[in-house]
gemmi code that builds the backbone of each chain (N, CA, C; Angstrom):
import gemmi

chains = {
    "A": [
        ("UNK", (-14.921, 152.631, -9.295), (-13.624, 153.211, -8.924), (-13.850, 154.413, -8.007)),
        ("UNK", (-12.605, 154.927, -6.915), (-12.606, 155.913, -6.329), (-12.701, 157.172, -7.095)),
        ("UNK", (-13.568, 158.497, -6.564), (-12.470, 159.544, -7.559), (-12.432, 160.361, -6.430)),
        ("UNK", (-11.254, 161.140, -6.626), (-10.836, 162.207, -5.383), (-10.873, 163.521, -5.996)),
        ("UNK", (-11.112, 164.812, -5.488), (-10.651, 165.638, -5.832), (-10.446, 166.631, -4.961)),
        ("UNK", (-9.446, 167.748, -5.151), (-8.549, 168.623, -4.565), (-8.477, 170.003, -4.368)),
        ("UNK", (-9.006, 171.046, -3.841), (-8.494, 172.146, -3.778), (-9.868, 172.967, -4.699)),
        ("UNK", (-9.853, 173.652, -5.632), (-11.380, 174.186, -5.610), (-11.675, 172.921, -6.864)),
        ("UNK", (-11.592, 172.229, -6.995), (-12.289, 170.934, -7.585), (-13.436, 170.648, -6.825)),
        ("UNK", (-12.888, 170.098, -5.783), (-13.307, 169.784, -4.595), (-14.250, 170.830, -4.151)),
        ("UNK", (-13.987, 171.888, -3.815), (-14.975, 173.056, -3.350), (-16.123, 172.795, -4.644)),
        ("UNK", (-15.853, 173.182, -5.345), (-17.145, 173.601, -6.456), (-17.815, 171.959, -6.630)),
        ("UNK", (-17.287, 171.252, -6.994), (-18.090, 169.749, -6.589), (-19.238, 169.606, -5.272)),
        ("UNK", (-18.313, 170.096, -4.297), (-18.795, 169.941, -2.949), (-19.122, 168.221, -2.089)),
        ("UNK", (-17.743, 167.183, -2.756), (-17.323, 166.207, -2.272), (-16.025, 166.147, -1.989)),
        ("UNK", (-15.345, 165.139, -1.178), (-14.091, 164.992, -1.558), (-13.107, 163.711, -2.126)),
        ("UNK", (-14.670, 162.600, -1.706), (-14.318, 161.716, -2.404), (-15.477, 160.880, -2.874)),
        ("UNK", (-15.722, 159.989, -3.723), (-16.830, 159.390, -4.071), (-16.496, 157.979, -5.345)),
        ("UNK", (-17.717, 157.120, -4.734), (-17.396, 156.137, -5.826), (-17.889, 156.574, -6.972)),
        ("UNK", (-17.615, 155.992, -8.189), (-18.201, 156.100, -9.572), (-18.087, 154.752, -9.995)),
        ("UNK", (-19.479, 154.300, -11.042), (-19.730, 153.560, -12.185), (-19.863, 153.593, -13.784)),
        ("UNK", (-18.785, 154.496, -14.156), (-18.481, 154.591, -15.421), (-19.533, 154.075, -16.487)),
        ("UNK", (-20.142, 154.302, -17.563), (-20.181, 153.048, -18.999), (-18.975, 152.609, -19.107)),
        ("UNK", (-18.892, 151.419, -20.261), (-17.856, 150.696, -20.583), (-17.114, 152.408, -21.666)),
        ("UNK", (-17.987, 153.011, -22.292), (-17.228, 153.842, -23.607), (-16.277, 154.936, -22.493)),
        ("UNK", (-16.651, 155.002, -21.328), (-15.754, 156.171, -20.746), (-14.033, 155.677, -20.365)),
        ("UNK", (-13.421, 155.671, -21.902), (-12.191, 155.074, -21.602), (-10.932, 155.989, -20.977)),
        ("UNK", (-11.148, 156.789, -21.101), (-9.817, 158.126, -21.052), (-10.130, 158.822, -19.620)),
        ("UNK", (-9.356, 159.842, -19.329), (-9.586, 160.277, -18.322), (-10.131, 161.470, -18.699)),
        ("UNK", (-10.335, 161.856, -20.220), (-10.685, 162.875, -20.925), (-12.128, 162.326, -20.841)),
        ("UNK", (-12.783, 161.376, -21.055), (-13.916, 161.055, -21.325), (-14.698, 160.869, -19.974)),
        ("UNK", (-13.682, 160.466, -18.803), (-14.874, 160.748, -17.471), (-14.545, 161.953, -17.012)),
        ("UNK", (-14.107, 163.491, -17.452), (-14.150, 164.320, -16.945), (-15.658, 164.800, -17.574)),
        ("UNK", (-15.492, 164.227, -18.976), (-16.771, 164.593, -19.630), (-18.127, 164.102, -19.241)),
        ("UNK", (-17.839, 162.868, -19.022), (-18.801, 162.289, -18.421), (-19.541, 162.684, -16.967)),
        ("UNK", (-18.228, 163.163, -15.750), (-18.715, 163.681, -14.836), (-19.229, 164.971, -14.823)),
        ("UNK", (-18.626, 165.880, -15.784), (-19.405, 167.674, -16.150), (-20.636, 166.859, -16.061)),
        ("UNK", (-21.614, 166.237, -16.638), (-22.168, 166.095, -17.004), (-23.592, 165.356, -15.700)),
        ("UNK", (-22.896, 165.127, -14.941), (-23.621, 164.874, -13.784), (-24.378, 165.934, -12.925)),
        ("UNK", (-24.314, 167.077, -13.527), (-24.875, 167.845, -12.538), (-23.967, 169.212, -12.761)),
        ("UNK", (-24.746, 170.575, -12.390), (-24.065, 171.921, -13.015), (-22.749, 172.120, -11.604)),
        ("UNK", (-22.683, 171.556, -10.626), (-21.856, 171.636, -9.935), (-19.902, 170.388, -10.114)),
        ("UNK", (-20.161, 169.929, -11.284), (-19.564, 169.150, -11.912), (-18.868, 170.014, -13.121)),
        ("UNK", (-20.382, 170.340, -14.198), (-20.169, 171.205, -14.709), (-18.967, 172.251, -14.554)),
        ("UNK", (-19.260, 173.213, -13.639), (-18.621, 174.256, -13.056), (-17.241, 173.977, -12.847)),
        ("UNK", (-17.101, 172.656, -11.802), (-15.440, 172.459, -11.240), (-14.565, 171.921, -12.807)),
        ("UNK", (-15.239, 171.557, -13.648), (-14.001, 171.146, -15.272), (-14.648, 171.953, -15.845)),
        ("UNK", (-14.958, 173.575, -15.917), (-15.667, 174.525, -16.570), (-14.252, 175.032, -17.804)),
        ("UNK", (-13.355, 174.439, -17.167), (-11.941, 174.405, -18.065), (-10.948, 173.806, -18.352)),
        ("UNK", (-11.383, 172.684, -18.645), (-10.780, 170.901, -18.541), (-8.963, 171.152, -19.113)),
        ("UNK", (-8.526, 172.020, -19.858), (-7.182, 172.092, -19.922), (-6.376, 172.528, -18.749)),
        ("UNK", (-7.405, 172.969, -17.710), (-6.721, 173.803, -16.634), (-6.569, 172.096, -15.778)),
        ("UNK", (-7.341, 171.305, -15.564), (-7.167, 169.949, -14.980), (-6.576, 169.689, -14.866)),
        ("UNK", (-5.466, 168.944, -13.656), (-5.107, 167.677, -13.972), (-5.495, 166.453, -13.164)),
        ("UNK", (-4.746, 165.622, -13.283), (-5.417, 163.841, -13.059), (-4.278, 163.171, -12.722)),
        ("UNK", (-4.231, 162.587, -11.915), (-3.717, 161.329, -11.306), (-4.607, 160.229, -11.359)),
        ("UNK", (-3.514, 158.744, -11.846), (-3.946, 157.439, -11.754), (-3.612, 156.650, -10.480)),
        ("UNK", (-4.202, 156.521, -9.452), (-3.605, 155.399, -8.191), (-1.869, 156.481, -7.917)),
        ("UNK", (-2.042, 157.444, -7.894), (-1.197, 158.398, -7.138), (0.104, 158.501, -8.218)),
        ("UNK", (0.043, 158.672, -9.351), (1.027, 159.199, -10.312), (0.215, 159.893, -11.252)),
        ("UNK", (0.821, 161.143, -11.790), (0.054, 161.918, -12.543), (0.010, 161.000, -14.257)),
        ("UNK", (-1.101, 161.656, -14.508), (-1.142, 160.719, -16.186), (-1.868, 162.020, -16.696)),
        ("UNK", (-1.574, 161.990, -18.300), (-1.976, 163.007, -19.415), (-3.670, 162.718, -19.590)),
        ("UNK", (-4.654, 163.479, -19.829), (-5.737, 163.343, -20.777), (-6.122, 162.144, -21.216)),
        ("UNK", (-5.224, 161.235, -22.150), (-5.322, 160.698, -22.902), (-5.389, 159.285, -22.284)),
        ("UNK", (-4.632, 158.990, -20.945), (-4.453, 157.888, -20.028), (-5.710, 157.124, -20.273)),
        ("UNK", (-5.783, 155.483, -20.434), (-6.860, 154.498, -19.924), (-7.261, 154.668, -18.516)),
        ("UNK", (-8.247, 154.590, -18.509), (-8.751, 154.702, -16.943), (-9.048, 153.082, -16.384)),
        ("UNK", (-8.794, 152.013, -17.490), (-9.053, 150.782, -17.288), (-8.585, 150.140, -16.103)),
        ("UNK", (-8.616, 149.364, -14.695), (-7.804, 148.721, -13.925), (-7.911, 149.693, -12.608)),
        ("UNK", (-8.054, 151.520, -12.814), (-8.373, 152.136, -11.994), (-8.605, 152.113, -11.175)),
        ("UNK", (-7.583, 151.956, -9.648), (-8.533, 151.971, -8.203), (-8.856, 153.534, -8.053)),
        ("UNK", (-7.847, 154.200, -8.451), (-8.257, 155.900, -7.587), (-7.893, 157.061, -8.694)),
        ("UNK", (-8.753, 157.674, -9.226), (-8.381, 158.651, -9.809), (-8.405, 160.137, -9.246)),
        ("UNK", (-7.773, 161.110, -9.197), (-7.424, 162.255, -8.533), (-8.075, 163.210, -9.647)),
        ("UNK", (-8.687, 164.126, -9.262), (-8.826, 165.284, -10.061), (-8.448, 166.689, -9.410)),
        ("UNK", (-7.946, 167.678, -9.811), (-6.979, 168.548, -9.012), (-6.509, 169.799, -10.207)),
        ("UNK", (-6.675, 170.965, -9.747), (-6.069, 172.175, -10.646), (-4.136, 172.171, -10.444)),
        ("UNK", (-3.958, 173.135, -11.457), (-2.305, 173.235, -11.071), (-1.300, 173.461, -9.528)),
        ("UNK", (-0.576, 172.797, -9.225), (-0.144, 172.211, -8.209), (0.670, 173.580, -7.333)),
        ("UNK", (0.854, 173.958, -6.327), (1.078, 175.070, -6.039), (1.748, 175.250, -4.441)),
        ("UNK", (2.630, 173.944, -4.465), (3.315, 173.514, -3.572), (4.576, 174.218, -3.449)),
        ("UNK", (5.258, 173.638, -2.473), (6.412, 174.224, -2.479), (6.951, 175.222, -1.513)),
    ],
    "B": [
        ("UNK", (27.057, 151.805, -0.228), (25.714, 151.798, 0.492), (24.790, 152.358, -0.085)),
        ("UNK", (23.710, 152.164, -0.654), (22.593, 153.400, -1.481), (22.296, 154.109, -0.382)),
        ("UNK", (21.780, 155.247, -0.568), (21.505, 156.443, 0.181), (20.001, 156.595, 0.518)),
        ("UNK", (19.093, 156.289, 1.099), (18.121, 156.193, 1.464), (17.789, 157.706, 1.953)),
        ("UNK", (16.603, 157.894, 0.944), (16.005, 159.340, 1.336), (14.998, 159.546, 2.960)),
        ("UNK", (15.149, 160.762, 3.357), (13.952, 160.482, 4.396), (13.059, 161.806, 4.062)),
        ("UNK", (12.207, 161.259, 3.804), (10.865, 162.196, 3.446), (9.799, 162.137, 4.192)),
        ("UNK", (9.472, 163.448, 4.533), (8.446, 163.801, 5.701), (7.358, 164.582, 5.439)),
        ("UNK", (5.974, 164.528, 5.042), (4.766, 165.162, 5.068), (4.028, 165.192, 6.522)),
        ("UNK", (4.337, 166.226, 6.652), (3.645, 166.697, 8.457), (2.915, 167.954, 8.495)),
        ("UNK", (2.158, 167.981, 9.985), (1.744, 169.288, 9.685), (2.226, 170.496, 10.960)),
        ("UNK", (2.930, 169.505, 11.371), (4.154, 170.127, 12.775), (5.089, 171.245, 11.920)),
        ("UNK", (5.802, 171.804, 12.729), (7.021, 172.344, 12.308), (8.047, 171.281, 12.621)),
        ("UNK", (9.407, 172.136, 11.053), (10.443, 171.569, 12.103), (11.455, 172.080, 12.280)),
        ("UNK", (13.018, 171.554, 12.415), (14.048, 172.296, 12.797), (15.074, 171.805, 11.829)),
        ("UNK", (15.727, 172.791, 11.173), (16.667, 172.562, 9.766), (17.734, 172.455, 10.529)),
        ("UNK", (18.011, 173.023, 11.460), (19.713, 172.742, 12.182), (19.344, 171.441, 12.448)),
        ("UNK", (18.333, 170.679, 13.153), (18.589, 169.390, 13.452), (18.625, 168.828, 12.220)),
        ("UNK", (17.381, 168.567, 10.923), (17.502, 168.004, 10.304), (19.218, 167.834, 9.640)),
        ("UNK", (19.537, 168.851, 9.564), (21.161, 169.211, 8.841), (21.836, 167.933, 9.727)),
        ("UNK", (21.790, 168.166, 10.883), (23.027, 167.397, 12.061), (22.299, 165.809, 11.878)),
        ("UNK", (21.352, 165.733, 11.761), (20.583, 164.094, 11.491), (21.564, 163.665, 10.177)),
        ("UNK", (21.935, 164.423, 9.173), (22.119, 163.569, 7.908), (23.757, 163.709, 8.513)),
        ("UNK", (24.190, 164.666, 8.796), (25.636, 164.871, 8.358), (26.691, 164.284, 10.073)),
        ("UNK", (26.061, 163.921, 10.956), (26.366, 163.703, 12.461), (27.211, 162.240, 12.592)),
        ("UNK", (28.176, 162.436, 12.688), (29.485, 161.618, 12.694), (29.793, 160.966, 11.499)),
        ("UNK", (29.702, 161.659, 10.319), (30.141, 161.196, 8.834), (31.007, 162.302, 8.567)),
        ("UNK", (32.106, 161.741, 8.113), (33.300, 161.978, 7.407), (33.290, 161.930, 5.913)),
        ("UNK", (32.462, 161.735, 5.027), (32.668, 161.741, 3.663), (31.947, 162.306, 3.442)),
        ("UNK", (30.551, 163.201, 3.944), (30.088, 164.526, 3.426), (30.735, 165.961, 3.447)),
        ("UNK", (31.085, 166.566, 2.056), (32.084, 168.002, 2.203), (30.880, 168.718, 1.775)),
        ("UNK", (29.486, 168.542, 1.640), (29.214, 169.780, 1.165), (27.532, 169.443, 2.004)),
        ("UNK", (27.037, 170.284, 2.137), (25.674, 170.267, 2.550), (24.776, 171.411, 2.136)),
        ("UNK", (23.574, 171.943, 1.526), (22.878, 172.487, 0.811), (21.524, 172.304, 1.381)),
        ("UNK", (21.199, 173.034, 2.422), (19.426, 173.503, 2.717), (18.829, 174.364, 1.990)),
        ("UNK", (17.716, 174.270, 1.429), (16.590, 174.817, 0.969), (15.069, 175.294, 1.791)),
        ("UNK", (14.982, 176.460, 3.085), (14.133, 176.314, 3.450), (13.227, 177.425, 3.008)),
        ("UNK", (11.771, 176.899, 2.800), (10.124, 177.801, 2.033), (9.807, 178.284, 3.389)),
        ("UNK", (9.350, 179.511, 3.221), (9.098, 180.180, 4.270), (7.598, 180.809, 4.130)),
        ("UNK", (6.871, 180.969, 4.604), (5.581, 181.371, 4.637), (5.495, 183.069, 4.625)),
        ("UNK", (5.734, 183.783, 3.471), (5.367, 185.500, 3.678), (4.606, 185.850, 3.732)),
        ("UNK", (4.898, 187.126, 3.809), (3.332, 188.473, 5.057), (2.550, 188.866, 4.107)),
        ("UNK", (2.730, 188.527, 2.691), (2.298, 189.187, 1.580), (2.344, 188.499, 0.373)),
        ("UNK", (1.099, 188.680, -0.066), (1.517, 188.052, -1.616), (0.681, 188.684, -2.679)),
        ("UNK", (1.450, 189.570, -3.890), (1.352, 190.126, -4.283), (1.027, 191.971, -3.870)),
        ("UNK", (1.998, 192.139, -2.871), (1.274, 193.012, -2.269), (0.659, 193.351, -1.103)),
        ("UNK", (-0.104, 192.456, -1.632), (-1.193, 192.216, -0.032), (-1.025, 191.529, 1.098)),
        ("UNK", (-0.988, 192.257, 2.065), (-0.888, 191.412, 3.189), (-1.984, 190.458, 3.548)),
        ("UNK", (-1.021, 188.746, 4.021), (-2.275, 188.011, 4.438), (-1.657, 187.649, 5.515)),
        ("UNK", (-3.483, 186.737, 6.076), (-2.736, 186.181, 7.200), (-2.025, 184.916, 7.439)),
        ("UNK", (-2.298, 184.052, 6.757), (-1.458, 182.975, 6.619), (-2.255, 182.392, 5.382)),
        ("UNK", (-1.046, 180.883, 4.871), (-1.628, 179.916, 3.982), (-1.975, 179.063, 4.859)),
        ("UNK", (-3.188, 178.132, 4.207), (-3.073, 177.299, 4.143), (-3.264, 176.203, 3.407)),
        ("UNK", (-2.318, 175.068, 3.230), (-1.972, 173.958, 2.725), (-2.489, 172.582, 2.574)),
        ("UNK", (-3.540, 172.036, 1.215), (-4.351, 170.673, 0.864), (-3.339, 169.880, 0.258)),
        ("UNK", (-3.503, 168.845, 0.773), (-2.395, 168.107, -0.223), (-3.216, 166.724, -0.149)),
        ("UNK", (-2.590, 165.654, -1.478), (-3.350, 165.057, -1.331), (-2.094, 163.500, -0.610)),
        ("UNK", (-2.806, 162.935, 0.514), (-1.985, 162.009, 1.568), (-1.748, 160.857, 0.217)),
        ("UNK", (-0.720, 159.992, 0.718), (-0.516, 159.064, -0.355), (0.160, 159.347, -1.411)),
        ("UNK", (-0.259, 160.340, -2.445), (0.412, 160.758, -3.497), (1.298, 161.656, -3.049)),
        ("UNK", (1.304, 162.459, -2.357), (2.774, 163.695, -1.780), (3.721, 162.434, -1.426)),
        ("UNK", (3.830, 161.703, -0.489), (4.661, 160.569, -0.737), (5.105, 160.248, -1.561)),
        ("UNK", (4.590, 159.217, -2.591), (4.863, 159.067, -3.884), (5.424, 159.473, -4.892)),
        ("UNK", (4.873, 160.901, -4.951), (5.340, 161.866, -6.027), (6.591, 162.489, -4.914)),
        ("UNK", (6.631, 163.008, -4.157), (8.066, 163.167, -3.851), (9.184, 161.871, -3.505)),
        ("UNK", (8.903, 160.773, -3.347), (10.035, 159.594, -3.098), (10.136, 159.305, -4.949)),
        ("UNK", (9.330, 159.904, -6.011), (9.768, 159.270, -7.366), (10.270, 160.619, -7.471)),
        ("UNK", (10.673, 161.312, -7.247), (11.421, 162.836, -7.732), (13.229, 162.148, -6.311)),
        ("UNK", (12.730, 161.914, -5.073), (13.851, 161.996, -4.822), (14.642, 161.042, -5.522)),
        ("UNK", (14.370, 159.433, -5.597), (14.739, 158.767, -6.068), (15.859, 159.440, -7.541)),
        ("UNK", (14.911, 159.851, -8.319), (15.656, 160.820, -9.547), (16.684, 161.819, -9.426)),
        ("UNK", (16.690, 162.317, -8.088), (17.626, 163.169, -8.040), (18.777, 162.455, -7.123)),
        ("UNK", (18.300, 161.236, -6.624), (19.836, 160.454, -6.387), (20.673, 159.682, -7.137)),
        ("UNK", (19.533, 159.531, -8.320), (20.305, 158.593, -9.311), (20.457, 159.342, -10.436)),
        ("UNK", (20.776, 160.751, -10.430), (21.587, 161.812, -11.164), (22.727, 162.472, -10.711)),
        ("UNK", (22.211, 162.430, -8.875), (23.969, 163.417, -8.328), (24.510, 162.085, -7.079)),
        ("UNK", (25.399, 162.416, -7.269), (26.189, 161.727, -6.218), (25.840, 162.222, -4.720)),
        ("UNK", (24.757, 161.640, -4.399), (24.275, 162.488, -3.123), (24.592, 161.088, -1.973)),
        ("UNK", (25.250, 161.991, -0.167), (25.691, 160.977, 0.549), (24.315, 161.461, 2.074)),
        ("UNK", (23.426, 162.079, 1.497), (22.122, 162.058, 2.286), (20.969, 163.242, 1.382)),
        ("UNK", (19.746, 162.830, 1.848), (18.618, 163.752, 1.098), (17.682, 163.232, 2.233)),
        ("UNK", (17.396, 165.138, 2.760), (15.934, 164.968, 3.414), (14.686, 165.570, 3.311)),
        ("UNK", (13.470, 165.371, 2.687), (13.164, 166.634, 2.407), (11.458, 166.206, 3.435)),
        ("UNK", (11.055, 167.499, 3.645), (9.739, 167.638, 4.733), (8.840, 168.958, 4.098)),
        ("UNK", (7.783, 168.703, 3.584), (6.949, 169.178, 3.490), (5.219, 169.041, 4.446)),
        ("UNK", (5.181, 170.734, 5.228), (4.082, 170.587, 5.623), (3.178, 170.714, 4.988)),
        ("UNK", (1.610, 170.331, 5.986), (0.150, 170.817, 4.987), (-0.647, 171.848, 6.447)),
        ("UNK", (-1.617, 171.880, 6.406), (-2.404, 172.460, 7.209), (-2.311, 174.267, 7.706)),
        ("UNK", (-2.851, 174.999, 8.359), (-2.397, 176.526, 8.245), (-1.178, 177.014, 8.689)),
        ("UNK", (-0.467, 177.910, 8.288), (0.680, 178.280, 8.318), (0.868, 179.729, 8.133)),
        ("UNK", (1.239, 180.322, 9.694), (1.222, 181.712, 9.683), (2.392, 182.414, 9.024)),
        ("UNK", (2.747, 183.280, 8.431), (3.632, 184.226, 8.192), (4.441, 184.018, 8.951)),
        ("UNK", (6.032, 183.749, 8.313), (7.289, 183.655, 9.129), (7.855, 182.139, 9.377)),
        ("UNK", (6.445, 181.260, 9.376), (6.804, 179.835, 9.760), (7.444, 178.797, 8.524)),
        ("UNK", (7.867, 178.058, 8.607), (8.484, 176.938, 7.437), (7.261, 176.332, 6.584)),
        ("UNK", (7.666, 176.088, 5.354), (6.899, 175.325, 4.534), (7.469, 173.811, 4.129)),
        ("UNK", (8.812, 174.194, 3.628), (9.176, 173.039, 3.169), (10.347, 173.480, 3.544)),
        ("UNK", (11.374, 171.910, 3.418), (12.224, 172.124, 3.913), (13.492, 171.075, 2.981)),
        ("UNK", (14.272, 171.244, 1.964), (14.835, 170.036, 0.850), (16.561, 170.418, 1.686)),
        ("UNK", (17.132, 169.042, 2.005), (18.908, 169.126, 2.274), (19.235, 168.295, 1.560)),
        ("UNK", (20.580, 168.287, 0.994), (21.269, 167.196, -0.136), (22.475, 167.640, 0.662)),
        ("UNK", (23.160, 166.533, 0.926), (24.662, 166.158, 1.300), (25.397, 165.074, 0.257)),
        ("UNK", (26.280, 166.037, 0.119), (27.451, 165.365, -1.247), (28.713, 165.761, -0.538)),
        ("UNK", (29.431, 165.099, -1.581), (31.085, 165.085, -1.262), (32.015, 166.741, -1.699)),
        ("UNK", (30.597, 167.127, -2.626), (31.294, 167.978, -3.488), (29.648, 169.306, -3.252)),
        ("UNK", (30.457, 170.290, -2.965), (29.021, 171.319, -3.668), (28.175, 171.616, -4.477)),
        ("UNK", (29.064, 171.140, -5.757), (28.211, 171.460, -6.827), (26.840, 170.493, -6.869)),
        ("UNK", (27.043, 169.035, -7.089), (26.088, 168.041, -7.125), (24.785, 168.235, -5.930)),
        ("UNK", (25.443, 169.045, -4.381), (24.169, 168.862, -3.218), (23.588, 171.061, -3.719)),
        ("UNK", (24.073, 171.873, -4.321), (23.520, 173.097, -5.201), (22.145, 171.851, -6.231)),
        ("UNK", (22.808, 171.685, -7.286), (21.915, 171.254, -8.301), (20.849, 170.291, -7.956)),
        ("UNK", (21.061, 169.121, -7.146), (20.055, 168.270, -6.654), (19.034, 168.536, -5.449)),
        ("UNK", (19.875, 169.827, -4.722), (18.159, 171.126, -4.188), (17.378, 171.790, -5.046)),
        ("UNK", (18.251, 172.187, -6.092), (17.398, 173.155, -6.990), (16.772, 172.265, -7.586)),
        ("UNK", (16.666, 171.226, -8.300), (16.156, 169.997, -8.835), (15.160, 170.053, -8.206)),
        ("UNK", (14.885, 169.483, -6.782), (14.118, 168.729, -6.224), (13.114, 169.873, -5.763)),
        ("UNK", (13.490, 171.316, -5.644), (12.201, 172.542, -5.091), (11.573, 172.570, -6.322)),
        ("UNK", (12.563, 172.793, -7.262), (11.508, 173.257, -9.076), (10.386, 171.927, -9.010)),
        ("UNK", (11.072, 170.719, -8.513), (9.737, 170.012, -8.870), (8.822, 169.854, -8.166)),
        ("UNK", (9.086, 169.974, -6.571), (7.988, 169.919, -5.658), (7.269, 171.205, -6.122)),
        ("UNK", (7.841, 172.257, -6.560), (6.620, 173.536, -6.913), (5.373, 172.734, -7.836)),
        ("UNK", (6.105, 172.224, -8.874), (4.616, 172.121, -10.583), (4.398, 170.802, -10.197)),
        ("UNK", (4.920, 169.957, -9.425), (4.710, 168.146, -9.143), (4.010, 167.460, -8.101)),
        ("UNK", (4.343, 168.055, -6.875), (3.699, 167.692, -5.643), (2.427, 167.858, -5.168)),
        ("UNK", (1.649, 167.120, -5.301), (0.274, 167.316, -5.110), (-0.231, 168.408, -3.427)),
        ("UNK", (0.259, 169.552, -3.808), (0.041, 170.561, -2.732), (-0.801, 171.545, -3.134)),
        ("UNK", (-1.767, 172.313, -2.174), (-2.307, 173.422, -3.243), (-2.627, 174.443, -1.625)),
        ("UNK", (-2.046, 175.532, -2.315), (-2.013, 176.938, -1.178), (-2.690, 177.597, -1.228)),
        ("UNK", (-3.615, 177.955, -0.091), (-4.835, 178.822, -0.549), (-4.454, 179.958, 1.118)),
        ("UNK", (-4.809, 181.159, 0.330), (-4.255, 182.018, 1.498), (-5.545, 182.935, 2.034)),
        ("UNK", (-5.048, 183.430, 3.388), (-6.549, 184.079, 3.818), (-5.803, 185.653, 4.194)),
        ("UNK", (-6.624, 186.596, 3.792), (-6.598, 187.442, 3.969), (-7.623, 188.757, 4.578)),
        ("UNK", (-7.449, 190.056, 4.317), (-8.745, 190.908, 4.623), (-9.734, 190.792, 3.588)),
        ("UNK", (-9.267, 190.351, 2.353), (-10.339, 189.842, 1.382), (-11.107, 188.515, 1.555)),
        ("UNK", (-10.822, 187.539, 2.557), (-11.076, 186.593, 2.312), (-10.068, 185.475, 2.293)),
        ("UNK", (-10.494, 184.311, 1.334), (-9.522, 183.216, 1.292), (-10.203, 183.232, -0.634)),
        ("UNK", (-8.503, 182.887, -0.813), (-8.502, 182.314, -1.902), (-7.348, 181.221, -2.412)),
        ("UNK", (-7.506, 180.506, -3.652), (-6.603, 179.481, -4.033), (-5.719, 180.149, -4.645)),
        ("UNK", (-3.788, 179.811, -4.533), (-2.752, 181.130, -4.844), (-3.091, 179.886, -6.490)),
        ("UNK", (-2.852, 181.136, -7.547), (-2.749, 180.365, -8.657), (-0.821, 180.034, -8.735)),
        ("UNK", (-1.032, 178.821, -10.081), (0.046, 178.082, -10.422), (1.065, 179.263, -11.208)),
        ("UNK", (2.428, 179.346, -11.373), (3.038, 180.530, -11.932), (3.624, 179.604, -13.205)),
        ("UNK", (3.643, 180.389, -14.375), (3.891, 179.936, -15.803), (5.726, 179.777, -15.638)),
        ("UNK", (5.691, 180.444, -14.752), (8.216, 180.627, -14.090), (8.279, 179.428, -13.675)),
        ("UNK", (7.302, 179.110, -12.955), (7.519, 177.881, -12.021), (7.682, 176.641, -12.934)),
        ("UNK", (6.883, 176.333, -13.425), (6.867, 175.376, -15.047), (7.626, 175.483, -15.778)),
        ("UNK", (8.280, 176.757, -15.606), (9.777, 176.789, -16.965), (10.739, 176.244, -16.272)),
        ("UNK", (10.696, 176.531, -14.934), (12.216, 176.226, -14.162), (12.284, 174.634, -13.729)),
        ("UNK", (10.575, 174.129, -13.850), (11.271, 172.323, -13.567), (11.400, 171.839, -15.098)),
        ("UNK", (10.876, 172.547, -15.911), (11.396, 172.064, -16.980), (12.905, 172.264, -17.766)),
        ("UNK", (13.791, 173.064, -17.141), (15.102, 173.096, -17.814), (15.389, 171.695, -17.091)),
        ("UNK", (15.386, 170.540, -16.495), (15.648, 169.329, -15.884), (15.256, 168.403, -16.662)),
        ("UNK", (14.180, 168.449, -17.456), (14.178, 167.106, -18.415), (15.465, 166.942, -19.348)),
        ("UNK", (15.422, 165.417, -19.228), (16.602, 164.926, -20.021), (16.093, 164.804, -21.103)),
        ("UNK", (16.453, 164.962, -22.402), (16.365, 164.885, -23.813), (16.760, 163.960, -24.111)),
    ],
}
model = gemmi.Model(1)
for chain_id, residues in chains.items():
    chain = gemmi.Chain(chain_id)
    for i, (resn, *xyz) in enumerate(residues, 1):
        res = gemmi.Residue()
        res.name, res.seqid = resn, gemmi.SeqId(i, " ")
        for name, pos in zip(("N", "CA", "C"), xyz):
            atom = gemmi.Atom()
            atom.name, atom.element = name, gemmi.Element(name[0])
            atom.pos, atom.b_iso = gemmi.Position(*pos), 0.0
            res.add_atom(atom)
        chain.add_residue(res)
    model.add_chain(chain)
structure = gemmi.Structure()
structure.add_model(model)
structure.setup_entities()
């Protein structure tokens, strides 16, 4: 699946977009944030406060708890500051 | 006739008198019209900067604003909705966004602007990062902003 991310996500990652190959157990969007901290301290760093997150599924926002199953694009992105 | 929104993510400026005369220009059954335009200030918090500028993410700003307008036409009796949000740098003084609702009546094209800014603030995949004599930084999210699209959920 795609993952995107946004604004200092993005900065502290230092991508802006990239494929991923999940395990089968990374079902949630809670579980590949965990999974991606975990790739590296620059991963680490950008979900250094995973409640501050949020996530989009294929361009609609979804909670934590969302299946990531079927997934073409997931968004990762801090609070929105549009307007 | 359903009312077909026109929604615009650009990184141009634009012009609210035209947009206004685009929705309302030889119609007779709009009595009320209601612009909302974001303006880019010299300062924030204080401090003077020099401009924002604006990440958004392409695809979803679409999306997430045509499922917000959609909602706010099929709550007010609206007889046009246009709304234009830019991205890219944006000096002090210039437009940000720009929301019009044309109704028959005032009250419905009042409530279905205020509707539709509270949510492009906490909803729209936009994020403002401003540059200043300090530098550049990302403006954080405001805890007001989140209260005010939330008096709009329906119970």
């Amino acid at each position: 699946m795609k993952v995107k991310y946004f604004a200092w996500v993005r900065e502290r990652i230092g991508v802006a977009e990239e494929s991923v190959e999940p395990p089968a157990d990374v079902r949630t969007v809670s579980d590949l944030i965990d999974w991606l901290s975990r790739r590296g301290e620059t991963y680490a760093h950008a979900f250094d406060r995973p409640k501050v997150i949020r996530a989009a599924i294929d361009h609609a926002h979804v909670k934590p708890d969302a299946t990531i199953s079927g997934a073409r694009e997931i968004a990762f992105f801090p609070p929105m500051t549009g307007g | 006739m359903p009312v077909a929104a026109t929604i615009r993510i650009q990184e141009g400026d634009f012009d609210a008198a035209r947009e206004i005369a685009a929705l309302s220009k030889g119609r007779t059954d709009i009595g009320a019209v209601v612009t909302f335009s974001g303006i880019c200030r010299g300062s924030e918090n204080g401090e003077p900067i020099a401009a924002l500028t604006l990440e958004h993410y392409p695809g979803m700003a679409e999306a997430e604003i045509g499922r917000h307008a959609d909602e706010a036409l099929s709550r007010w009796p609206l007889q046009g909705l246009t709304i234009i949000h830019r991205f890219g740098r944006i000096p002090p003084g210039e437009n940000i966004v720009l929301v019009v609702t044309a109704s028959s009546h005032r009250q419905a094209a009042f409530e279905a602007a205020e509707f539709l800014m509270d949510y492009l603030k906490t909803s729209a995949p936009f994020w403002k990062r401003e540059e200043s004599a300090k530098g550049t930084s990302w403006i954080e999210a405001r805890d007001r902003d989140d209260a005010a699209a939330a008096r709009w959920t329906r119970s």
